[in-house]
C-alpha positions in Angstrom: -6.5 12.9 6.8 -9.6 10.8 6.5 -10.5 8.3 9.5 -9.5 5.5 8.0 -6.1 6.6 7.8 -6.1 7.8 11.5 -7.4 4.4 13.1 -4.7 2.8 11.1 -1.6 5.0 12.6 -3.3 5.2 16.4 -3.5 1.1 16.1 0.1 1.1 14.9 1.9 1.0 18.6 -0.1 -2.4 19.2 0.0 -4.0 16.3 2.0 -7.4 16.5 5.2 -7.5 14.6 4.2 -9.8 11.5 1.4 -7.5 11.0 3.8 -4.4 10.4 5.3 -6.3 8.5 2.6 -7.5 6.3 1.6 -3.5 5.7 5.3 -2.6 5.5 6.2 -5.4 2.8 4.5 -3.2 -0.4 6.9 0.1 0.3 9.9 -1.9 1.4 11.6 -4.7 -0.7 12.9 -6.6 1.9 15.8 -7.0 4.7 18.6 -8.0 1.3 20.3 -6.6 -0.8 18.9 -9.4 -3.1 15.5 -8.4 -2.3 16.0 -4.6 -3.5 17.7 -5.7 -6.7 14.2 -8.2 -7.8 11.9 -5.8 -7.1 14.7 -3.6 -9.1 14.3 -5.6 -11.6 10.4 -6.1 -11.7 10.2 -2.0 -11.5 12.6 -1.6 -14.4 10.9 -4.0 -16.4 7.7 -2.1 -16.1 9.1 1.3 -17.4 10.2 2.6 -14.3 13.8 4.1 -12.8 14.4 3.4 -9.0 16.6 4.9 -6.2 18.0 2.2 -3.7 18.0 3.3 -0.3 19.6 1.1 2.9 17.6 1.5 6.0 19.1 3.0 9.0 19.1 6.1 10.5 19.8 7.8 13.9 22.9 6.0 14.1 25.3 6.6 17.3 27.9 4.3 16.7 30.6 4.7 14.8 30.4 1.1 13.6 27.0 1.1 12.4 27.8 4.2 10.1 31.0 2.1 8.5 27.8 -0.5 8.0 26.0 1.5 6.3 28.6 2.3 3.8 29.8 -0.7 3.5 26.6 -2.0 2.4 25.6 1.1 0.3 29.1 0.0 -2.1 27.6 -3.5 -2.2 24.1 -1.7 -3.5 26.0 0.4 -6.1 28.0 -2.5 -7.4 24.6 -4.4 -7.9 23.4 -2.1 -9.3 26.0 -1.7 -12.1 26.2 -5.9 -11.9 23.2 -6.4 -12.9 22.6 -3.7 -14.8 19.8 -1.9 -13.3 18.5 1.6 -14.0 18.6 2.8 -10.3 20.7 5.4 -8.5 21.3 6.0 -4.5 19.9 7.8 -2.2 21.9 8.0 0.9 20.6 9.2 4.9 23.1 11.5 6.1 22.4 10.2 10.1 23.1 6.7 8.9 26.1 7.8 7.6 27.3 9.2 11.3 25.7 13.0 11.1 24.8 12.9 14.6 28.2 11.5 16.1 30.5 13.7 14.0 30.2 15.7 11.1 33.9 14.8 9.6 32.8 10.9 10.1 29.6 11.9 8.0 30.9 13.9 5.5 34.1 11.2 4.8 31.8 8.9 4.6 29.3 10.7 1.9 32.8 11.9 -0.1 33.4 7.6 -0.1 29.8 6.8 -1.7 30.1 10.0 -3.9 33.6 8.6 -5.4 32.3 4.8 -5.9 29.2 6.2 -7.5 31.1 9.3 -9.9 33.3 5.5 -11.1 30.1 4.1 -12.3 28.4 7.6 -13.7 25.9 6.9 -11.0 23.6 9.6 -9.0 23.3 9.9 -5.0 20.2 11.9 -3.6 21.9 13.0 -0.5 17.9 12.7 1.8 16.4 15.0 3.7 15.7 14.5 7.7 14.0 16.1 10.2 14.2 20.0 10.9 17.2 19.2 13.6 19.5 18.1 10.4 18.2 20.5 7.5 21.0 23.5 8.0 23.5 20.3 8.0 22.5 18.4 5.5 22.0 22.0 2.9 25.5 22.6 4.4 27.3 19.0 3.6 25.3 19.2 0.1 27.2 22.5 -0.9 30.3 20.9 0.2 29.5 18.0 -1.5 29.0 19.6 -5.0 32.0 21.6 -5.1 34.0 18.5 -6.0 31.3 16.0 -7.1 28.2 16.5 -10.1 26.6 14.2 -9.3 25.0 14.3 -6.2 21.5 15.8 -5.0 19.2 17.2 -2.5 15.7 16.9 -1.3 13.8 20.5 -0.4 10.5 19.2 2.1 7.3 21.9 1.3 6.0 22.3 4.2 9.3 23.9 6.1 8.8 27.7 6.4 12.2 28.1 5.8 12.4 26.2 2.3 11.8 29.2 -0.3 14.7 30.7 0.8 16.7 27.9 1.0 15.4 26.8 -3.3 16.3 30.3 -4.0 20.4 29.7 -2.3 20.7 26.9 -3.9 19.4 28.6 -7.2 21.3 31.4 -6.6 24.6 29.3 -6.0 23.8 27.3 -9.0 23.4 23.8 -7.0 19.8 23.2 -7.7 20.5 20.8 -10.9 19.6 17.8 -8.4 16.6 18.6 -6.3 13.9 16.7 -5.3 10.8 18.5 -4.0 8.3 16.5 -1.2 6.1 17.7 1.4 7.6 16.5 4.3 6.9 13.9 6.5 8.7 14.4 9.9 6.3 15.9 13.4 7.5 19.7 13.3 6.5 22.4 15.4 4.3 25.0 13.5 7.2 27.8 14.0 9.0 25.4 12.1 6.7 24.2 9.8 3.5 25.2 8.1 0.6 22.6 9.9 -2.5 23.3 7.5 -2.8 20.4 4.6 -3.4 23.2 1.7 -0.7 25.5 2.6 1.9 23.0 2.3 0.6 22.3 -0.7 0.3 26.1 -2.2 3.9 26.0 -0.7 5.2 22.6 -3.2 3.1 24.6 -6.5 5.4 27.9 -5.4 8.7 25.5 -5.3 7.7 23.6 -7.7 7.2 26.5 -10.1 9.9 28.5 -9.1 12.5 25.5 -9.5 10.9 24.7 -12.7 11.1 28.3 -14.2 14.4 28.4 -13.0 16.2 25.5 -15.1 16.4 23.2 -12.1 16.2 19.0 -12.6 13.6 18.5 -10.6 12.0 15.2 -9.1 9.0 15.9 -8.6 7.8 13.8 -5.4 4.2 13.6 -4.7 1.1 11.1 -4.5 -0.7 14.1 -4.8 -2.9 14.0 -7.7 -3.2 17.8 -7.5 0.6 18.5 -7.4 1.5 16.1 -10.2 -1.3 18.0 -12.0 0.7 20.9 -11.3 3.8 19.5 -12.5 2.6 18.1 -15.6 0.9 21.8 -16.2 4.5 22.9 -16.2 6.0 20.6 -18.0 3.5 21.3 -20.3 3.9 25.2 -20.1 7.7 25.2 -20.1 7.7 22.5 -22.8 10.1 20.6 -21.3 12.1 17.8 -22.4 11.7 14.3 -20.9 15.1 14.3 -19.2 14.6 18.0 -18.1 12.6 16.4 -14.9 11.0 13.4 -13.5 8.1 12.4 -11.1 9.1 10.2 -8.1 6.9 7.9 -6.2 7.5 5.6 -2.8 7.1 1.7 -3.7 3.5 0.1 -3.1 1.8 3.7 -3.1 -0.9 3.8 -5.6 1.3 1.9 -8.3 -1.8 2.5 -11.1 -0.8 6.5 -10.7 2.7 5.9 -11.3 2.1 3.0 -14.5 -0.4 5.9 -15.8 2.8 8.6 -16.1 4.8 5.7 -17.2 2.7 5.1 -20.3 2.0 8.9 -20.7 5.7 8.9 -21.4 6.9 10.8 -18.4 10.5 9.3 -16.6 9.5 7.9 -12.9 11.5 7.3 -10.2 10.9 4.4 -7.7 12.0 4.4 -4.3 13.1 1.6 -3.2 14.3 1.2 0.5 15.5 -2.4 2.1 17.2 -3.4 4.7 17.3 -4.8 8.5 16.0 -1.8 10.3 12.5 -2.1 8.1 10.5 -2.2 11.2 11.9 0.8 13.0 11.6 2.4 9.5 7.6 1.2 9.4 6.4 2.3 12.7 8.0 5.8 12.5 7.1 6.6 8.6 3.5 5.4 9.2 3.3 7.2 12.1 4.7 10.4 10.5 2.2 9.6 7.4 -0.9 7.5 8.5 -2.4 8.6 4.5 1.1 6.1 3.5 -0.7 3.3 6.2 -4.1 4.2 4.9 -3.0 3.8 1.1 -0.7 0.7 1.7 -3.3 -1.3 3.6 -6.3 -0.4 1.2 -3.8 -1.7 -1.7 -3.7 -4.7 0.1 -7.0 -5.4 1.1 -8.1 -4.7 -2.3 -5.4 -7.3 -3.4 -3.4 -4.3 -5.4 0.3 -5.1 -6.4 3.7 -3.1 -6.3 
């Protein structure tokens, strides 16, 4: 982590409101739905796919989980409205995980059924350690009775090769996308050192591969999308066989390059009222996310 990036996440707990906001407004598309679907649009127009997500998480109210999928419906009807190449990916704590697990796992089935009308993808996201074994859990459910629905594998969990190689072994690793990680785990929990985790994402990334699995491969990491375009390369794969995914407003020239390389890329495009809570905690998490977003701006960079 270079000191740019740390100044920029230590300042983060004093910095005035509008100012978040100003960082926040290249990776988020806005507090509507209206918002999401234009920079939709714009991203589509470019080449690019997107995934819609509606921010919100940590929910302990039963009403604010029926929110959340109230509004998620709306997203997936705009999305088919307006003809938009996007899926859904879906939090399962905004969807009630922490109040009750037959509120949460209702409410997923819901999302699932509107989507499966419209032939339309949910990435079921991955949360912080306290949620993995639930979320793994409510995906294998999940698949039993829908296609298409996903999961998200984070690299720098120690416990994540074994969990690739279950859902590999159970056949449910069509859908998986692979990050690093971005939630404060303890080092029993997770691996700490910045090389490991990534020797850890080449090891997923290669074992998935070999292994037939759809992956999205999620990484600003110019050193892991070298490795997954080494693959691609190896296993000659087919276009649809995989695709690279990238958050909105981090270094857009990386993902326009892969774009015109011909590779399928994968937007995500989060919205919503809770952007700030979202901000703060994701740049503290990932100050190099802060650090990118604010150089992009001060060097007058676009989406």
């Amino acid at each position: 982590m270079s000191l740019f990036d740390r100044l920029v996440a230590l300042s983060l707990p004093i910095v005035p409101k509008p100012v978040v906001g100003l960082i926040s407004r290249r990776y988020i598309a806005g507090e509507h739905l209206a918002d999401a679907v234009a920079v939709i649009r714009e991203l589509n127009a470019e080449g690019a796919m997107a995934t819609v997500d509606v921010l919100g998480e940590d929910i302990l109210e039963r009403r604010q989980a029926l929110e959340t999928v109230a509004e998620s419906e709306r997203a997936i009807e705009a999305i088919v409205e307006h003809g938009l190449d996007c899926n859904l990916s879906v939090k399962p704590t905004a969807l009630g995980l922490k109040i009750d697990r037959t509120l949460c796992r209702d409410n997923l089935f819901r999302i699932l059924e509107q989507a499966a009308a419209h032939d339309m993808f949910v990435r079921i996201d991955m949360e912080d350690s306290s949620t993995t074994s639930a979320i793994l859990e409510l995906f294998g459910e999940a698949r039993r009775s829908h296609q298409n629905v996903g999961v998200v594998l984070q690299s720098y969990l120690r416990r994540s090769l074994s969990d690739a190689r279950a859902l590999l072994s159970a056949g449910a690793a069509p859908g998986v996308r692979l990050c690093k990680g971005i939630y404060r785990e303890p080092p029993e929990i997770a691996f700490q050192d910045f090389e490991v985790v990534r020797r850890s994402y080449s090891n997923l990334l290669e074992l998935l591969m070999r292994s037939g699995a759809r992956v999205g491969i999620a990484t600003h990491d110019p050193l892991l999308l070298y490795e997954g375009l080494r693959l691609v390369d190896e296993l000659t794969l087919p276009r649809e066989a995989y695709e690279f995914q990238m958050l909105l407003g981090v270094i857009p020239e990386m993902r326009r390059q892969l774009i015109s390389e011909g590779h399928r890329l994968r937007v995500y495009v989060p919205y919503g009222r809770n952007w700030y809570g979202y901000s703060l905690r994701r740049l503290r998490e990932n100050p190099k996310v802060a650090g990118y977003v604010l150089k992009n701006i001060l060097s007058g960079g676009g989406r």
